[in-house]
N, C-alpha and C positions, 0 to 999 in steps of 0.2 A: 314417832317411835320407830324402831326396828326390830325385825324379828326376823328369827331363825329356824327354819325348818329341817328337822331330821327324820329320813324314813327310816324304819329297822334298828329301830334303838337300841337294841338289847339283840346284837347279832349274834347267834344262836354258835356254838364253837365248830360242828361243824357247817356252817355256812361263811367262806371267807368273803364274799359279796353283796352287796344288798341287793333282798330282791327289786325293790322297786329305787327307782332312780326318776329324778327331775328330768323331764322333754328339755327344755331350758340351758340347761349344762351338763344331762349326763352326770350328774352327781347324786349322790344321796342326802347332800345338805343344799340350803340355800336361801339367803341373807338377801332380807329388802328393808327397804323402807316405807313407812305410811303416813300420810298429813290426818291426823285425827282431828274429827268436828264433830258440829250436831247430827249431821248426817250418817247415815248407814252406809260403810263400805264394803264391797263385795270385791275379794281378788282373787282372781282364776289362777290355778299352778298345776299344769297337764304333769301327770304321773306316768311313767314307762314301767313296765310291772314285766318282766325278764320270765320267761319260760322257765319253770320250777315245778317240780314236782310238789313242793310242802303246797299245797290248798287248803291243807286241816289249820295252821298257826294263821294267824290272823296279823296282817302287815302293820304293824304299829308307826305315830307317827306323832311326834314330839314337836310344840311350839311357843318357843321361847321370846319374852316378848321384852325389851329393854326402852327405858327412855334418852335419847337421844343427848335432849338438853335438860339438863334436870333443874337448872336455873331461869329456867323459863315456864309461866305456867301455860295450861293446868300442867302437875304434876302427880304421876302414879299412887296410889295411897300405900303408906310403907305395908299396908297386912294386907292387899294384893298379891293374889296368887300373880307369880313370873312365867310357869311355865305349868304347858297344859298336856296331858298323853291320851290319844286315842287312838284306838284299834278298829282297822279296816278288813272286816269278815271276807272271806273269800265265796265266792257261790260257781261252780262251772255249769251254766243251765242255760246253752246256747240257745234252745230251741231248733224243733226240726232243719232249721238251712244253716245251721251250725256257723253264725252270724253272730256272734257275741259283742254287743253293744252296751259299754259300760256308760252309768248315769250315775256319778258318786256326788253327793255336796256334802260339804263340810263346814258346819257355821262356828264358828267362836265366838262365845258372849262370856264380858263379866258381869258381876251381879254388885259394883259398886254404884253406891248410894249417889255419888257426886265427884266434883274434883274440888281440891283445895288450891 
């Protein structure tokens, strides 16, 4: 499969940047690819989160997820959800040496039955 990740979806009018951008490219989007199996896979994507006053809106983050080869199986079930939105709460609670060490994971699962 492939999928596309966008942070700040719904970029607010006035904000003309996003706040949070991919370590990776400095972008706000960003296109991979996955070999899907029986296996559980996990993929790490460092987020750059830009010095911003908004902490009250919560960084949203959009992931879109397409089939490659669609003539090959398995293949997606047509009433499969494509694309999934989640929002990332903001909290400033460095603690007293004002060391702020972000721990975020983020899993995506769907809830099909099988593949055809």
């Amino acid at each position: 499969i492939s999928y596309t990740l966008t942070l700040d979806v719904d970029l607010k009018d006035s904000r003309v940047t996003s706040r949070g951008l991919f370590t990776i490219n400095h972008e706000r989007y960003l296109k991979e690819k996955a070999k899907i199996s029986s296996s559980p896979l996990c993929v790490d994507h460092q987020v750059y989160v830009q010095e911003t006053p908004d902490f009250v809106n919560s960084l949203s983050l959009k992931v879109e997820v397409k089939q490659e080869n669609p003539d090959v199986n398995p293949v997606l079930d047509n009433i499969s959800l494509r694309a999934f939105e989640f929002f990332i709460p903001f909290t400033k609670d460095c603690g007293s040496d004002e060391v702020c060490v972000n721990d975020l994971e983020l899993n995506v699962k769907t809830d099909s039955k099988g593949t055809r």
